[in-house]
Every structure is written in structure tokens, then in C-alpha cells.
mmCIF file as Biopython writes it, N, C-alpha, C and O atoms, coordinates in Angstrom:
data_model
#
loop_
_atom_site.group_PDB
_atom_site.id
_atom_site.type_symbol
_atom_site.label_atom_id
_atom_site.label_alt_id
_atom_site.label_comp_id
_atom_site.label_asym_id
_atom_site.label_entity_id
_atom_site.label_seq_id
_atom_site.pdbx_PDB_ins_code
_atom_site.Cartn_x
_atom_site.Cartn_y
_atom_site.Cartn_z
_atom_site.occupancy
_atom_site.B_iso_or_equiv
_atom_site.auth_seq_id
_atom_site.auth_asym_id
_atom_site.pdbx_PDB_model_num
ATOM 1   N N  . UNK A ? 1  ? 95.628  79.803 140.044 1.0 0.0 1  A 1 
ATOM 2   C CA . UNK A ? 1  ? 96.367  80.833 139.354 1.0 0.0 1  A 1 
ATOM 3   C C  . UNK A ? 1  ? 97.433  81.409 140.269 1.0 0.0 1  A 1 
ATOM 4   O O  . UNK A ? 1  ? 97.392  81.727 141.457 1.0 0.0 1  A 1 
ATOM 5   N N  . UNK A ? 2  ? 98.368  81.447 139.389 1.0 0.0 2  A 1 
ATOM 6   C CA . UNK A ? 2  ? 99.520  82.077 140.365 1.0 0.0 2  A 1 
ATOM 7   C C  . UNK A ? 2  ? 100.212 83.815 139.971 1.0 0.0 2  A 1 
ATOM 8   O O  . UNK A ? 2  ? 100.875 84.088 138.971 1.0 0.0 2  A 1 
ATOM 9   N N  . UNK A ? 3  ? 99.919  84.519 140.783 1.0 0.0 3  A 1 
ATOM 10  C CA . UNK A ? 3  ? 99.568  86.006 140.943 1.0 0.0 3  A 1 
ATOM 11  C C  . UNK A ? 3  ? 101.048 86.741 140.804 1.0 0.0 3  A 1 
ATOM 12  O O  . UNK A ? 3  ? 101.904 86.642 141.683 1.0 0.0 3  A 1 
ATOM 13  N N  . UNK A ? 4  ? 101.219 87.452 139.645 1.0 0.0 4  A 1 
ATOM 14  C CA . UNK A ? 4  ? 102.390 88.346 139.781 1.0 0.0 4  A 1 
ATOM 15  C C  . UNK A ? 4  ? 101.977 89.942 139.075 1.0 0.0 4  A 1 
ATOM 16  O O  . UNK A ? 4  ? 101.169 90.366 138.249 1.0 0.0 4  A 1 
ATOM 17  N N  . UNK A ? 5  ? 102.735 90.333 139.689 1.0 0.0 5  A 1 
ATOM 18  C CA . UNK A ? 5  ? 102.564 91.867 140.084 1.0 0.0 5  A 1 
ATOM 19  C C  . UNK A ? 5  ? 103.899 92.689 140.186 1.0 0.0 5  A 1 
ATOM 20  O O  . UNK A ? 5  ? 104.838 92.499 140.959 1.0 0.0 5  A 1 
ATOM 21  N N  . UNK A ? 6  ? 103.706 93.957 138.906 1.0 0.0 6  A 1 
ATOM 22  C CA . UNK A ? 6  ? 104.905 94.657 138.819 1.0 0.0 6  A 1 
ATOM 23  C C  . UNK A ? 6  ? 104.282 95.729 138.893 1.0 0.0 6  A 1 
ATOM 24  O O  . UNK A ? 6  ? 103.764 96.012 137.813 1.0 0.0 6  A 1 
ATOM 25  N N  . UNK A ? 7  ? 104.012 96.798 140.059 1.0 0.0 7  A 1 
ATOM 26  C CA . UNK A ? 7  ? 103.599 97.764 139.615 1.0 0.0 7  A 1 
ATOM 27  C C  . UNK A ? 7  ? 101.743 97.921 139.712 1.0 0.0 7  A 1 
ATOM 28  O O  . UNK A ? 7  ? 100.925 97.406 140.474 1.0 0.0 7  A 1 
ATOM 29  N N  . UNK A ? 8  ? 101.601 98.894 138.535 1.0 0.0 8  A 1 
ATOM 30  C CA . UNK A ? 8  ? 100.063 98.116 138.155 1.0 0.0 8  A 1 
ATOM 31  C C  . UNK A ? 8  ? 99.931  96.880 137.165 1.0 0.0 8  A 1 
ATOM 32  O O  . UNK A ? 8  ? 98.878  96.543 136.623 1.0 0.0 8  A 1 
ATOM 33  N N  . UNK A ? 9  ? 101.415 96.130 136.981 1.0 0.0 9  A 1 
ATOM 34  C CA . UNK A ? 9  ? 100.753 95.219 136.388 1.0 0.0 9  A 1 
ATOM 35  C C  . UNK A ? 9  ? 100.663 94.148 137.312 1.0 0.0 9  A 1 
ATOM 36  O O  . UNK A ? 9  ? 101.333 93.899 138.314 1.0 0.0 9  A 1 
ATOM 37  N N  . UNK A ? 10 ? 99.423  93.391 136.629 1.0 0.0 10 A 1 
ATOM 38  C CA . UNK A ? 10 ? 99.082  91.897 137.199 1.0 0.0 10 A 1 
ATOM 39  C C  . UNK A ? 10 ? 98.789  91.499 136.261 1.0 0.0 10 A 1 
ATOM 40  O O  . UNK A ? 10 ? 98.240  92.101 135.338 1.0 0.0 10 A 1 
ATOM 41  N N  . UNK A ? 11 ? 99.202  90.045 136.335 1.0 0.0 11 A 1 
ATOM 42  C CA . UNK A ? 11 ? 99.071  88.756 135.029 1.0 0.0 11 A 1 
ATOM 43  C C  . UNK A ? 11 ? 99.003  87.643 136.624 1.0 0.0 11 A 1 
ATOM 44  O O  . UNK A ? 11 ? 99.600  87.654 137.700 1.0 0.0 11 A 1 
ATOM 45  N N  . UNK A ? 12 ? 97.793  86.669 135.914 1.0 0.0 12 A 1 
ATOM 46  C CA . UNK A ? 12 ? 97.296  85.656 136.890 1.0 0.0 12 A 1 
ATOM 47  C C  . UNK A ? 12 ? 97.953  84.203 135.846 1.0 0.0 12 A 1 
ATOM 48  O O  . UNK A ? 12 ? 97.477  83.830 134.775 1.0 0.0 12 A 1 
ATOM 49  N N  . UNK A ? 13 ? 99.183  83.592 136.594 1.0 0.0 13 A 1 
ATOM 50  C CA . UNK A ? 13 ? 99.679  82.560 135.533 1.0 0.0 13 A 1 
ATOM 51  C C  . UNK A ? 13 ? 98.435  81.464 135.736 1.0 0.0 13 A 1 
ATOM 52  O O  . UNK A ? 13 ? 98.035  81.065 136.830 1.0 0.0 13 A 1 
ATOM 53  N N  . UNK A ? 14 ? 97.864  81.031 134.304 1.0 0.0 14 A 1 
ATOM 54  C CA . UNK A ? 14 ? 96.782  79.641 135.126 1.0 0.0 14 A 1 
ATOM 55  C C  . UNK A ? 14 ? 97.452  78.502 134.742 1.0 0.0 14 A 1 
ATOM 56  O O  . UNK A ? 14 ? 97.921  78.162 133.656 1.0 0.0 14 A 1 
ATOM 57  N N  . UNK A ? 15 ? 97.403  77.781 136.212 1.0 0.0 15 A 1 
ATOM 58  C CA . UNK A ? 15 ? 98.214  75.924 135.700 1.0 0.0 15 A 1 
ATOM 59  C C  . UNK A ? 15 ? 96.782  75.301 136.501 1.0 0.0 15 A 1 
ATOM 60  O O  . UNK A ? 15 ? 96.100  75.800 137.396 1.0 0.0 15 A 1 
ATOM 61  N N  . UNK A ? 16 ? 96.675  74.197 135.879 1.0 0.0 16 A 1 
ATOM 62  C CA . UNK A ? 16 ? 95.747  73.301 135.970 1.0 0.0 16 A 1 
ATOM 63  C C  . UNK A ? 16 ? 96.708  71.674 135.949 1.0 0.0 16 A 1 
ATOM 64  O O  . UNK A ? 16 ? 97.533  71.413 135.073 1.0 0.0 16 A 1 
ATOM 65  N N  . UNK A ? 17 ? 96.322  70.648 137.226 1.0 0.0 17 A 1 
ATOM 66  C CA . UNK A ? 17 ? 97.635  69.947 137.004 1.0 0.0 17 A 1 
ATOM 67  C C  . UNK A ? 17 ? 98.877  69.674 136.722 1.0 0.0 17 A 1 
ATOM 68  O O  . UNK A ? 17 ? 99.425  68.804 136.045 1.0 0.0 17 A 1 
ATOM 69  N N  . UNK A ? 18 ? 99.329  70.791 137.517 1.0 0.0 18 A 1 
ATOM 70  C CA . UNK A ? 18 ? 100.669 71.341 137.145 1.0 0.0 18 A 1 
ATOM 71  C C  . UNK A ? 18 ? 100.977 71.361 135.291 1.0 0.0 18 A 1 
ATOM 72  O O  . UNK A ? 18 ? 102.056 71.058 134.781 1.0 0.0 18 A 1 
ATOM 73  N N  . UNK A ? 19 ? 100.017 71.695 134.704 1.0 0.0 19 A 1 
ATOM 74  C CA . UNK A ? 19 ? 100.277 72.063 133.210 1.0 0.0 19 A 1 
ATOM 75  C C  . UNK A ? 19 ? 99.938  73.782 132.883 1.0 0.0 19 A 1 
ATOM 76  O O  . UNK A ? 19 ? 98.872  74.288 133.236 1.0 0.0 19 A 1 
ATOM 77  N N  . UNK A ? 20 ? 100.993 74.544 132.178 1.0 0.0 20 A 1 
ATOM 78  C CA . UNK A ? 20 ? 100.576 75.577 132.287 1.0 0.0 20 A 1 
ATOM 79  C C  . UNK A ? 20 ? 99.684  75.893 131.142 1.0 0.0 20 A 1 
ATOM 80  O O  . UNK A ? 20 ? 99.957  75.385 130.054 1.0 0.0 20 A 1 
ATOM 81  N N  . UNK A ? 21 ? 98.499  76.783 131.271 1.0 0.0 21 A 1 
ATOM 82  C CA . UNK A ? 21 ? 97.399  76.823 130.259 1.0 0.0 21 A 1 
ATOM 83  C C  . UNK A ? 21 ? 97.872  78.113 129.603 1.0 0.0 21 A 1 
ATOM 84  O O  . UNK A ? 21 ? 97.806  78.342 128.396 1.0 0.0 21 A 1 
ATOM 85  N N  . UNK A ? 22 ? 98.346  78.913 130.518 1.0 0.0 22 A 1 
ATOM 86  C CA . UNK A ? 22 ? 98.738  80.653 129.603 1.0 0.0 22 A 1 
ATOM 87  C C  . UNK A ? 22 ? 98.513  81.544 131.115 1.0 0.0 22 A 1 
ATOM 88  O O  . UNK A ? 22 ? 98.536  81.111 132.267 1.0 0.0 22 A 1 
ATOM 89  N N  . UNK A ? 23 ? 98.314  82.797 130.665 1.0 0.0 23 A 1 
ATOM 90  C CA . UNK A ? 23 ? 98.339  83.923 131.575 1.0 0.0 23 A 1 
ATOM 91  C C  . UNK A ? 23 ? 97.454  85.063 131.094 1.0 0.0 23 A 1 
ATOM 92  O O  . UNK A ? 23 ? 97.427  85.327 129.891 1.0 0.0 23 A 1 
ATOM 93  N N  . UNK A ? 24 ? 96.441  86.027 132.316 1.0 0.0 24 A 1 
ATOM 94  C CA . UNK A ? 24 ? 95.468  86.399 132.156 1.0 0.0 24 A 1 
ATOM 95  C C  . UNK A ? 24 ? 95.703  87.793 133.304 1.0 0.0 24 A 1 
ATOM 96  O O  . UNK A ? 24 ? 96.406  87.841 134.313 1.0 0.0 24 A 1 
ATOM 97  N N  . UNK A ? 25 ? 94.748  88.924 132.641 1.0 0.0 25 A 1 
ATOM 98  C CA . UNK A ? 25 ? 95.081  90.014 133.759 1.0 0.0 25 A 1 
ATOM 99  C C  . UNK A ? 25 ? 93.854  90.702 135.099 1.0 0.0 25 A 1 
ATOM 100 O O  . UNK A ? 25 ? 93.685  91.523 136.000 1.0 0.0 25 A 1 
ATOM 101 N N  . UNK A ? 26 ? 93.131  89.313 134.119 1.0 0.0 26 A 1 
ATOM 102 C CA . UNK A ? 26 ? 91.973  89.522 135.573 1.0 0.0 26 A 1 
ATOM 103 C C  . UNK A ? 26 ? 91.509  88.150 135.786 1.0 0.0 26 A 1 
ATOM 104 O O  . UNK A ? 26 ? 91.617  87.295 134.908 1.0 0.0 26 A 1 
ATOM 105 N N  . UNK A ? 27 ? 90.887  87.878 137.172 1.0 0.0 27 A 1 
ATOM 106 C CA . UNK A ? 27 ? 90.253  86.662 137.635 1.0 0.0 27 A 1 
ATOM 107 C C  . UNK A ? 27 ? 89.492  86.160 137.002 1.0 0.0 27 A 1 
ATOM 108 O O  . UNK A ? 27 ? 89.424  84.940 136.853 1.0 0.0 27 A 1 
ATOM 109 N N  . UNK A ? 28 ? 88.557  87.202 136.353 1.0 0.0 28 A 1 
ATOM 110 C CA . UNK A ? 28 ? 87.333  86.390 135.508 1.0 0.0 28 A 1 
ATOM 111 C C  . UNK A ? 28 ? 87.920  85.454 134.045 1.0 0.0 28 A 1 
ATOM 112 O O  . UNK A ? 28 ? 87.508  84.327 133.768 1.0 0.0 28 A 1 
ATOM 113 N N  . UNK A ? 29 ? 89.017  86.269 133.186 1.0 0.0 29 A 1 
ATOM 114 C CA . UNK A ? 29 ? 89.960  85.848 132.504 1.0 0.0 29 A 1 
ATOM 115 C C  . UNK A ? 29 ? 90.512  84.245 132.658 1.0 0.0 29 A 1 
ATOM 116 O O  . UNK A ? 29 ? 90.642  83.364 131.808 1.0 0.0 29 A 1 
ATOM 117 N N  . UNK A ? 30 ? 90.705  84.256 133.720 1.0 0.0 30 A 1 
ATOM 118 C CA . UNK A ? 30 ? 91.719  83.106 134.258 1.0 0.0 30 A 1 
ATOM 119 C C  . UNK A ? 30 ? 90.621  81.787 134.250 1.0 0.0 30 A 1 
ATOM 120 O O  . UNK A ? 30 ? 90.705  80.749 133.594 1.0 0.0 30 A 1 
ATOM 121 N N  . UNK A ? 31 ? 89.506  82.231 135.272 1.0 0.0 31 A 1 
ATOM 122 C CA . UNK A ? 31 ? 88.646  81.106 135.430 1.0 0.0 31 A 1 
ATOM 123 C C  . UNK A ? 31 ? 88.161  80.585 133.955 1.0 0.0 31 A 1 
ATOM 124 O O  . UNK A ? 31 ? 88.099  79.363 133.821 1.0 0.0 31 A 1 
ATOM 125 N N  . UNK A ? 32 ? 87.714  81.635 132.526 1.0 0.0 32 A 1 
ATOM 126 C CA . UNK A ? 32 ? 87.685  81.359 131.724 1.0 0.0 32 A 1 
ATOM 127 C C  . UNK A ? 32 ? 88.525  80.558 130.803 1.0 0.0 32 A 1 
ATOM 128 O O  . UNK A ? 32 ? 88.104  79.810 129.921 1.0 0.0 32 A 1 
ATOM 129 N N  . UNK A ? 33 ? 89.852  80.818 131.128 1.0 0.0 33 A 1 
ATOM 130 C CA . UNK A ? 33 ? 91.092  79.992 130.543 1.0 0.0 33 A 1 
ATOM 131 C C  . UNK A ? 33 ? 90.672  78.950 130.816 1.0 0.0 33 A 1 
ATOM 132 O O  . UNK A ? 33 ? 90.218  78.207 129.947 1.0 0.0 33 A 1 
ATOM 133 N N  . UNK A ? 34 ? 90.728  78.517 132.510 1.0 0.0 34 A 1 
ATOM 134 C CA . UNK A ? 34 ? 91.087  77.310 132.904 1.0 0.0 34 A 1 
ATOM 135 C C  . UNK A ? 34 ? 89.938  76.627 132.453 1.0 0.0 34 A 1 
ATOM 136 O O  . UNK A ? 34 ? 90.203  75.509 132.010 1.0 0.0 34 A 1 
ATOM 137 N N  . UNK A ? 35 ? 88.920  76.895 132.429 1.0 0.0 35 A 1 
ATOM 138 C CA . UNK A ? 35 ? 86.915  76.363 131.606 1.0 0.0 35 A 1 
ATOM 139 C C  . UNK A ? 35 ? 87.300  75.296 130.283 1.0 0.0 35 A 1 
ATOM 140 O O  . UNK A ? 35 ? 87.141  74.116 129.970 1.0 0.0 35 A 1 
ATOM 141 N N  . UNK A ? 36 ? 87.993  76.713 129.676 1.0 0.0 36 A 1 
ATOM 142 C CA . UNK A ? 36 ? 88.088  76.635 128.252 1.0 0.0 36 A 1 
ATOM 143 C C  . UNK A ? 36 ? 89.067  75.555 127.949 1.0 0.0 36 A 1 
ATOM 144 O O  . UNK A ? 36 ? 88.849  74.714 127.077 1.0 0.0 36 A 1 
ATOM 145 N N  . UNK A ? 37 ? 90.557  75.593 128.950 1.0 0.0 37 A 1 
ATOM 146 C CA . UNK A ? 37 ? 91.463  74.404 128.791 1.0 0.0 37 A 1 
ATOM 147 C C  . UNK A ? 37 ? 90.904  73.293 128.976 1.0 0.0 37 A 1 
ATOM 148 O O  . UNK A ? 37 ? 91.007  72.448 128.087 1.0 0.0 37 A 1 
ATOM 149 N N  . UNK A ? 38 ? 90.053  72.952 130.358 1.0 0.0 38 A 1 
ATOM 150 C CA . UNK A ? 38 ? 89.895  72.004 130.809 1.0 0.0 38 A 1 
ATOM 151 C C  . UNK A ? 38 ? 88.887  71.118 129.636 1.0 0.0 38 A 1 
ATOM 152 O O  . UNK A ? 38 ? 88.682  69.956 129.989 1.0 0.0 38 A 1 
ATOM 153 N N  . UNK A ? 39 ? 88.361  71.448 128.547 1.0 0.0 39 A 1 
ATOM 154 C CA . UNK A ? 39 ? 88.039  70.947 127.893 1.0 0.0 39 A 1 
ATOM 155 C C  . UNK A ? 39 ? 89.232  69.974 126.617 1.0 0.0 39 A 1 
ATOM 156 O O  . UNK A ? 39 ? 88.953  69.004 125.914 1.0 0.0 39 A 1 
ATOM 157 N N  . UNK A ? 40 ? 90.451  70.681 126.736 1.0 0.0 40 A 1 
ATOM 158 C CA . UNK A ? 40 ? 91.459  69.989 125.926 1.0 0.0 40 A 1 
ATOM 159 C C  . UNK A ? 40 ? 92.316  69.510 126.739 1.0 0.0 40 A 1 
ATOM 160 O O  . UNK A ? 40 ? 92.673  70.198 127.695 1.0 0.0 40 A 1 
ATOM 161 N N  . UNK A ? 41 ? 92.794  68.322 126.551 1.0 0.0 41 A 1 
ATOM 162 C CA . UNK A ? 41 ? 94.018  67.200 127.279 1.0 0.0 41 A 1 
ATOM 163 C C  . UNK A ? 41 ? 95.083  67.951 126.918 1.0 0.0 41 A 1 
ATOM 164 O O  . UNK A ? 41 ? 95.567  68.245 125.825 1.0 0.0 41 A 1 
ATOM 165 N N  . UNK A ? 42 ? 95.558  68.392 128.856 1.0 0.0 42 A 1 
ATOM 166 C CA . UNK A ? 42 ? 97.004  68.783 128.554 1.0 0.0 42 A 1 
ATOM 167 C C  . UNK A ? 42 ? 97.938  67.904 129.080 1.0 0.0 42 A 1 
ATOM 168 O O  . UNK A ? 42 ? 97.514  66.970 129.761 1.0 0.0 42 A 1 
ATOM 169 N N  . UNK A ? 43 ? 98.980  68.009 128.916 1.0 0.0 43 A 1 
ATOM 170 C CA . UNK A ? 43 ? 100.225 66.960 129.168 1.0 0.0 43 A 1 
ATOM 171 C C  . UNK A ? 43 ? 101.063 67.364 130.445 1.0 0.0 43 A 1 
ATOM 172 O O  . UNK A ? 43 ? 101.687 68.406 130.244 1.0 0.0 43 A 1 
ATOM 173 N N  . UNK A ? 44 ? 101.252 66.817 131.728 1.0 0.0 44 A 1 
ATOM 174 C CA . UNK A ? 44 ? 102.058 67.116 132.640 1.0 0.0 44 A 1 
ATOM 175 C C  . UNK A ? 44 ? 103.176 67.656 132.095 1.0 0.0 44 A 1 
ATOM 176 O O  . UNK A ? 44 ? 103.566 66.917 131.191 1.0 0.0 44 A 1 
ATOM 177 N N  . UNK A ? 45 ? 104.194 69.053 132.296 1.0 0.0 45 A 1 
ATOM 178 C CA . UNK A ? 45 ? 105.318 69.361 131.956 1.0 0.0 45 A 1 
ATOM 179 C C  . UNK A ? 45 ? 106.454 69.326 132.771 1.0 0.0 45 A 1 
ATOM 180 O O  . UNK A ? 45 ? 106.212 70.047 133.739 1.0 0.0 45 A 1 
ATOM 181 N N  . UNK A ? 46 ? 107.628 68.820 132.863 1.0 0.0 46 A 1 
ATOM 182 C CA . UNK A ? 46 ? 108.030 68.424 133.855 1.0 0.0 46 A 1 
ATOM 183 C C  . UNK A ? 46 ? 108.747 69.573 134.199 1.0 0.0 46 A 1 
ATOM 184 O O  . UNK A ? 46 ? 109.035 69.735 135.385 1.0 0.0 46 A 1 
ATOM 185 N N  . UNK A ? 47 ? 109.153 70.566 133.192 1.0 0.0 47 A 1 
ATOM 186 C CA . UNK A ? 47 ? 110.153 71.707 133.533 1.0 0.0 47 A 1 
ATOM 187 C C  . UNK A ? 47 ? 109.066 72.891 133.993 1.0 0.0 47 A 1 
ATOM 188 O O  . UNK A ? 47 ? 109.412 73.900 134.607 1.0 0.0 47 A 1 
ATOM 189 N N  . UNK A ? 48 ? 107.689 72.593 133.591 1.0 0.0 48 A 1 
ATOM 190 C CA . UNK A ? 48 ? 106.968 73.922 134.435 1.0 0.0 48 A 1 
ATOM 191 C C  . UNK A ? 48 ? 106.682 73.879 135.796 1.0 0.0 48 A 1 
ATOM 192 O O  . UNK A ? 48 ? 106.301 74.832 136.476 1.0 0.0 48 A 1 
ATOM 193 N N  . UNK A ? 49 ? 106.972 72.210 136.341 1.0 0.0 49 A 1 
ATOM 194 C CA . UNK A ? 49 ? 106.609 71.576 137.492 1.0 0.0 49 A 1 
ATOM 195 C C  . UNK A ? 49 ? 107.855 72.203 138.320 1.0 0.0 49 A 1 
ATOM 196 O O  . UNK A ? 49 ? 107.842 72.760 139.417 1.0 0.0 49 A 1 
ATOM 197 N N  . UNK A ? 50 ? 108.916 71.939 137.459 1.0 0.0 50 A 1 
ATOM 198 C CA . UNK A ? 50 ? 110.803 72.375 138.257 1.0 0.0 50 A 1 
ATOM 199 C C  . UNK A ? 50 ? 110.083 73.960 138.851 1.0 0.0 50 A 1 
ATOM 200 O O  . UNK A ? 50 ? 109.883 74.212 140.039 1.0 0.0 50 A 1 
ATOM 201 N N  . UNK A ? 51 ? 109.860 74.639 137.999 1.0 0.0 51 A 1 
ATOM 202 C CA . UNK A ? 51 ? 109.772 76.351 137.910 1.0 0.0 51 A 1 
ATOM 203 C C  . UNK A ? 51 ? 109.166 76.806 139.040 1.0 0.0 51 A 1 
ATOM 204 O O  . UNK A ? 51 ? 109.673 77.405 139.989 1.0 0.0 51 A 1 
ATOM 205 N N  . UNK A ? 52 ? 107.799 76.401 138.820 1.0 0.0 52 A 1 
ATOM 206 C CA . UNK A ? 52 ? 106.525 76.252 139.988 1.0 0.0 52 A 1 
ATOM 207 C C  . UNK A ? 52 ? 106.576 75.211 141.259 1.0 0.0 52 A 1 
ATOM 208 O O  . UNK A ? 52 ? 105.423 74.951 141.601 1.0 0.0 52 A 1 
ATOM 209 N N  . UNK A ? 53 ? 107.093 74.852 141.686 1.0 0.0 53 A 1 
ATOM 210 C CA . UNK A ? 53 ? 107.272 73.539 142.946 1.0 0.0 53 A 1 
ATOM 211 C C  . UNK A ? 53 ? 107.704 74.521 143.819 1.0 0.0 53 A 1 
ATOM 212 O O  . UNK A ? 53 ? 106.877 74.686 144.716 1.0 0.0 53 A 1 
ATOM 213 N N  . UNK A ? 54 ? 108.732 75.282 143.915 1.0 0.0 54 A 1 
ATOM 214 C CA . UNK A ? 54 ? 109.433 75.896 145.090 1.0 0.0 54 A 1 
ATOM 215 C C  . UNK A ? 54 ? 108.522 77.490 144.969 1.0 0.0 54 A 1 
ATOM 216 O O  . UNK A ? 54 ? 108.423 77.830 146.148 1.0 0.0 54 A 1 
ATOM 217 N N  . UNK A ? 55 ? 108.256 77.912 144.633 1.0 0.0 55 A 1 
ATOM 218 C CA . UNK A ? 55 ? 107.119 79.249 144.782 1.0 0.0 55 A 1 
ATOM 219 C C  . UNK A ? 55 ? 105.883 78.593 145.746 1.0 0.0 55 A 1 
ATOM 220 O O  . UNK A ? 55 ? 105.612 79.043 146.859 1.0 0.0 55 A 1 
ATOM 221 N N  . UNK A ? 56 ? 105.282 77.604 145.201 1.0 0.0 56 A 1 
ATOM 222 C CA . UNK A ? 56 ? 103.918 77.289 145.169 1.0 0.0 56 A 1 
ATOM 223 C C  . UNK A ? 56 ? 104.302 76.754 146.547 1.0 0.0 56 A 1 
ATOM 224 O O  . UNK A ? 56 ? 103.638 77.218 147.474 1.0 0.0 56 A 1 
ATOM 225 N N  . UNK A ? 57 ? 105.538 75.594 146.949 1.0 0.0 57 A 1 
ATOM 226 C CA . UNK A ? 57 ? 105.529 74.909 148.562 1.0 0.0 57 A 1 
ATOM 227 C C  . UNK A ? 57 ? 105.937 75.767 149.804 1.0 0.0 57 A 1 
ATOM 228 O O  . UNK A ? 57 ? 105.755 75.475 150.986 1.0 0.0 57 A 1 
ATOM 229 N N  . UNK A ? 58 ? 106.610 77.047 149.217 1.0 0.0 58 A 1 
ATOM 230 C CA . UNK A ? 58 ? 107.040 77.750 150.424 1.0 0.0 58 A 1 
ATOM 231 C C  . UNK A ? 58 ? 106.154 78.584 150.282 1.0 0.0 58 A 1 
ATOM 232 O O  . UNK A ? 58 ? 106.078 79.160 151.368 1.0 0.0 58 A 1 
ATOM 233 N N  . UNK A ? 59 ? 105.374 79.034 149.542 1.0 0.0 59 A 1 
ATOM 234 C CA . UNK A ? 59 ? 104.189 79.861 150.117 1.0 0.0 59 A 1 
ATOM 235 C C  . UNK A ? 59 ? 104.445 81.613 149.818 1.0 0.0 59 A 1 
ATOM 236 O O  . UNK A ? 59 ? 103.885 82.620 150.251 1.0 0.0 59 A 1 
ATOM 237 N N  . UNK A ? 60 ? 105.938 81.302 148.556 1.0 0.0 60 A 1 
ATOM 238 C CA . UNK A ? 60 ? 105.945 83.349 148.541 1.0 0.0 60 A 1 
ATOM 239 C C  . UNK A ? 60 ? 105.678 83.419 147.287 1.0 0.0 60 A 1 
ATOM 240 O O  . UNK A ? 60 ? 106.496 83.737 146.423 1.0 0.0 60 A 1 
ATOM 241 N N  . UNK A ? 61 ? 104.098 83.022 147.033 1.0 0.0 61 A 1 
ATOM 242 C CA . UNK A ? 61 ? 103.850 83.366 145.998 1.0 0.0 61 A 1 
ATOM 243 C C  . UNK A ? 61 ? 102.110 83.632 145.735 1.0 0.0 61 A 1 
ATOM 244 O O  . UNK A ? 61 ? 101.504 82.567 145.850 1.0 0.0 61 A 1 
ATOM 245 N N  . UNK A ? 62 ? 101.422 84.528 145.491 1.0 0.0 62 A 1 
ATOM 246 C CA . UNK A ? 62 ? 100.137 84.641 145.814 1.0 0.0 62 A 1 
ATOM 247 C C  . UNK A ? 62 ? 99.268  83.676 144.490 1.0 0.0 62 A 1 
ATOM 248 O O  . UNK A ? 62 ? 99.299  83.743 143.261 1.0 0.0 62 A 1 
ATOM 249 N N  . UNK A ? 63 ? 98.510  82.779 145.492 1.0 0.0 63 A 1 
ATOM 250 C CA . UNK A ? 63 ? 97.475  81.874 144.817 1.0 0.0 63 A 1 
ATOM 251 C C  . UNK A ? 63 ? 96.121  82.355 144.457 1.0 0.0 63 A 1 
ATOM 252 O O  . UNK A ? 63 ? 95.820  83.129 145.366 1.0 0.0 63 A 1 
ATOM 253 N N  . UNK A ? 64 ? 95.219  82.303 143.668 1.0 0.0 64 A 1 
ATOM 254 C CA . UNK A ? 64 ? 93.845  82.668 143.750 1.0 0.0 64 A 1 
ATOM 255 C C  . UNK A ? 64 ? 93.224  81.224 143.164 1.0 0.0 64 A 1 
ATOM 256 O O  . UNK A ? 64 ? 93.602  80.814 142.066 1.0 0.0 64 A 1 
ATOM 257 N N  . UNK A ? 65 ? 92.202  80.444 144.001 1.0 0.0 65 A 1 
ATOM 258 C CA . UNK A ? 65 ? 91.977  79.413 143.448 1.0 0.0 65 A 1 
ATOM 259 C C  . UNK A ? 65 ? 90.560  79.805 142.079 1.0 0.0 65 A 1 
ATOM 260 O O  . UNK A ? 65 ? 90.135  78.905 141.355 1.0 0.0 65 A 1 
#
């Protein structure tokens, strides 16, 4: 999950194989998403891959596995 934060808000984006599943405002949320996705075939996206590649390789972006 990839962690953004405005304030008091937080939304945890969840991608699973670089496919994005949705977005959640707590951890327990997220792990549930990703449970719940991982039961349906998602499709590599190539433009969520563009979006997410440069956050996720340089590291300014907070992860929670």
C-alpha cells in the first residue's frame, strides 16, 4: 500500500502486481482489499505502472507492506 496524507487525512492506495485494487483509510482496510482482490484476476495496467514506478523507485513515498 502506498501511503498519502493531507493533513488528518490518510488513504492507503492498495496495488497488488502493479494493478491498482482501490484505496482505504486504515491498514486493516487495505489488507482486507488486497484478501478480497486477490481472489479476482486483475490485469497489469500499464498507465498505473507509468504513475507509480518513479514514487515507489526513489523511495519518496511511504510503503506499508
Amino acid at each position: 500500500g502506498l501511503v498519502e496524507r493531507d493533513g488528518e487525512f490518510t488513504q492507503i492506495h492498495v496495488v497488488q502486481h502493479w494493478c491498482y485494487l482501490g484505496s482505504t483509510p486504515t491498514p486493516e482496510a487495505a489488507r482486507q482489499l488486497s484478501q478480497t482482490a486477490s481472489q479476482v484476476a486483475a490485469n497489469f495496467d500499464a498507465d498505473g505502472y507509468k504513475i507509480l514506478c518513479r514514487p515507489v523507485l526513489t523511495g519518496s513515498v511511504e510503503i506499508v507492506l
